[in-house]
C-alpha positions in Angstrom: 55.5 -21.0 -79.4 59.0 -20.0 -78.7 59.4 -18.7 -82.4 56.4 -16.0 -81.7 57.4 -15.3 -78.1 60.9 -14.5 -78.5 60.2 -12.9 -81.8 57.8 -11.2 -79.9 59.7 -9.6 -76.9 62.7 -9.0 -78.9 61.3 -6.7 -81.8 59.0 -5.7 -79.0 61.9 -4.4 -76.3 63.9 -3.3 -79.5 61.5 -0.9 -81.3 61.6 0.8 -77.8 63.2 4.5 -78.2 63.7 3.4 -82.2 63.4 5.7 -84.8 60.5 3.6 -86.8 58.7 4.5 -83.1 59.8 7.7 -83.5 58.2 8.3 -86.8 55.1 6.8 -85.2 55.0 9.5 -82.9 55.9 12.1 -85.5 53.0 10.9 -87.7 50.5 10.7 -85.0 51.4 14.6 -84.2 51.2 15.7 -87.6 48.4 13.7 -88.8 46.2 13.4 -85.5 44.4 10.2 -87.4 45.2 7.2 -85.2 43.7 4.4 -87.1 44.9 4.9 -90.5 48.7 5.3 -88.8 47.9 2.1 -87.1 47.1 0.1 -90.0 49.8 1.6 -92.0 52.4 0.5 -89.5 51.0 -3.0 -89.4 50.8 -3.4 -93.5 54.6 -2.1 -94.0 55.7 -4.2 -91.1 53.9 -7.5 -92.7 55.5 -6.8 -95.7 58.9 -6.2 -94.8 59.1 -8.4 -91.8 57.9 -11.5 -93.6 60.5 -10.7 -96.2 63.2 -10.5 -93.6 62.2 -13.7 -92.2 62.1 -15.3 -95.3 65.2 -14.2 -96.2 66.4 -15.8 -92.9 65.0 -18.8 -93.1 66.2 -19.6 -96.9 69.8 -18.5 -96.2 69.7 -20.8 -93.0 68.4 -23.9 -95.0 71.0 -22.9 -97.9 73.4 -22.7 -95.5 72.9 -25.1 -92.9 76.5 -25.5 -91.1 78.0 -25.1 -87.7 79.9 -21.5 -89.6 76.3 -20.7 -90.3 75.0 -20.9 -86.9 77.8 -19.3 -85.8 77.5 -16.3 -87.6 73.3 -16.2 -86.8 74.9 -16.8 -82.7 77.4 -13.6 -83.8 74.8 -11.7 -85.1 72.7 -11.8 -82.0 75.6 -10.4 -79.9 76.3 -7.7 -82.4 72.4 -6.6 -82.5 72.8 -6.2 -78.3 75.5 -3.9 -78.7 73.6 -1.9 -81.9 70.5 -1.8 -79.6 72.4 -0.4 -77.2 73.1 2.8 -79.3 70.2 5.3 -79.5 68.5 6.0 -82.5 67.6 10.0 -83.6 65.1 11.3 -86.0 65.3 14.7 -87.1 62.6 16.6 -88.7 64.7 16.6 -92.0 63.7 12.7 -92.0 59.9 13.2 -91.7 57.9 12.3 -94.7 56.4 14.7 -96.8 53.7 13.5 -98.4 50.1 14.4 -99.6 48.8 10.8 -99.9 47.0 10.5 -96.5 47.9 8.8 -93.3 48.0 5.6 -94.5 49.9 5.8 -97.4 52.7 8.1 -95.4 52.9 5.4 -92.8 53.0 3.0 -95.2 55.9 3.9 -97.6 57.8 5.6 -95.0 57.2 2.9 -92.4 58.5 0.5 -94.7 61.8 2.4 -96.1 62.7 3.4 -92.7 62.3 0.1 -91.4 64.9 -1.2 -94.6 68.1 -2.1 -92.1 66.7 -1.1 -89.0 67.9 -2.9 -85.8 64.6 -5.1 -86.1 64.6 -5.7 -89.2 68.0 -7.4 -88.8 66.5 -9.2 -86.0 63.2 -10.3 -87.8 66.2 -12.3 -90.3 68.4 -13.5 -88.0 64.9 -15.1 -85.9 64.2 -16.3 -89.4 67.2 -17.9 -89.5 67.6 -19.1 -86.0 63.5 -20.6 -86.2 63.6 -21.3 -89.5 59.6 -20.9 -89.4 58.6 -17.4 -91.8 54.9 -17.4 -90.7 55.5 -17.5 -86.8 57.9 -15.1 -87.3 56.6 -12.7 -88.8 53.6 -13.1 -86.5 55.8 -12.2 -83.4 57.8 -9.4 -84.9 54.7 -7.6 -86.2 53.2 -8.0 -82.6 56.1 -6.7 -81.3 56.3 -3.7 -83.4 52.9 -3.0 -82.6 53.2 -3.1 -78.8 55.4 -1.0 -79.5 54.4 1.6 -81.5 50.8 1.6 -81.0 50.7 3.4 -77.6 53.3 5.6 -78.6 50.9 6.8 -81.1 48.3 7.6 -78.4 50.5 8.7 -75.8 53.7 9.9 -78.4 56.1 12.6 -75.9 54.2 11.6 -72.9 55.1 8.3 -73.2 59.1 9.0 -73.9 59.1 11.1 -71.2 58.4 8.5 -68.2 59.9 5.6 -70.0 63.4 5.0 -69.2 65.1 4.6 -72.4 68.5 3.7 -71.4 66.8 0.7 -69.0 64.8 -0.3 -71.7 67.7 -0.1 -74.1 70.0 -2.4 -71.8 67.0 -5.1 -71.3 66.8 -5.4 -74.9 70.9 -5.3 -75.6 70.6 -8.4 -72.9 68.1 -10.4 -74.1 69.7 -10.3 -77.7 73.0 -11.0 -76.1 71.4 -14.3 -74.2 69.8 -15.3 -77.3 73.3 -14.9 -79.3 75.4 -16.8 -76.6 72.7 -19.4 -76.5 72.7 -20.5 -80.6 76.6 -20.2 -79.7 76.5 -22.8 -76.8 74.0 -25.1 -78.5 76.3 -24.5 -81.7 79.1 -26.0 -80.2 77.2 -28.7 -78.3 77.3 -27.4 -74.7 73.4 -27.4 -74.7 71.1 -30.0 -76.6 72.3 -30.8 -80.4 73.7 -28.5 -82.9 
C-alpha cells in the first residue's frame, strides 16, 4: 500500500500547474468533449507510466547497490527542486490534429508526458518499490486526480489554486522521500 499511496500523492501533487495538465485544459477548451479527453489521458498514461516503472524497477534489480540507491535517494532531491520550477505551454505546443479527442489526447498526452517531471518520478518509484503494477496503479491515479477536474473546471480551477503552495508541497514531499532512501541507504533507518 505504500507503493500506490506515495506513487499516488506524488504524481498527484506533481501534475499540479504541469504542462501535461495544461494540455488537459487546452484540449478540453478546444474539443469541449470530456470523456473521450478523459480516457485518452488515462490510456497514454497506462502506457507510458508502466513503462517508466518498468524501466525503474529492472534498472534497480540490475543494479542493486548502495551507489544505486544513492542515486534513486539523489534523484528524489533533484525532482523537488525541478518541481519547484513552473512549467509553460504555449499555443505553439498544442496539437493539431484531425483524429478526434481521443486520439489527440492520446498521442500528445503521451509525447508530452516523454521526460516530464512525473514521468521521472513514475521510474525512480519503480526503482525505489520495485513493484511495476502498484506503481503504475498510483501514478495513473494520480495523474488523474489531477487532470480530470482540470478538464471540467480548466482556468477556473488555475485561478483559485495556489500554484506556488502547491508547487512547494510537492518539491517537499519529493525531497522527504529522497532524504529518506538516503538515510535508510546508509543505515540510519531500518536496513539498506
Amino acid at each position: 500500500m505504500e507503493a500506490l499511496f506515495t506513487s499516488t500523492a506524488v504524481v498527484a501533487l506533481a501534475e499540479i500547474g504541469d504542462k501535461t495538465q495544461l494540455l488537459a485544459i487546452l484540449l478540453a477548451t478546444r474539443f469541449k468533449r470530456p470523456l473521450p479527453i478523459i480516457l485518452g489521458i488515462l490510456v497514454a498514461t497506462l502506457a507510458n507510466h508502466a513503462l517508466a516503472a518498468l524501466l525503474g524497477a529492472q534498472a534497480a534489480a540490475f543494479l542493486d547497490s548502495d551507489i544505486f540507491r544513492y542515486v534513486i535517494g539523489a534523484s528524489f532531491v533533484a525532482m523537488a527542486a525541478w518541481t519547484l520550477i513552473p512549467d509553460k505551454f504555449e499555443d505553439d505546443d498544442a496539437p493539431k490534429s484531425h483524429a478526434g479527442a481521443f486520439m489527440t489526447t492520446l498521442i500528445a498526452f503521451f509525447l508530452v508526458e516523454m521526460g516530464d517531471k512525473t514521468q521521472v518520478a513514475t521510474i525512480a518509484l519503480g526503482a525505489r518499490f520495485h513493484d511495476v503494477f502498484t506503481v503504475t496503479a498510483g501514478t495513473t491515479l494520480g495523474m488523474m486526480i489531477a487532470n480530470v477536474p482540470a478538464i471540467f473546471l480548466g482556468h477556473e480551477l488555475l485561478k483559485r489554486v495556489d500554484l506556488n503552495k502547491v508547487r512547494m508541497i510537492a518539491a517537499a514531499l519529493f525531497l522527504v522521500i529522497g532524504l529518506w532512501v538516503l538515510a535508510q541507504t546508509a543505515g540510519l533507518f531500518g536496513a539498506g
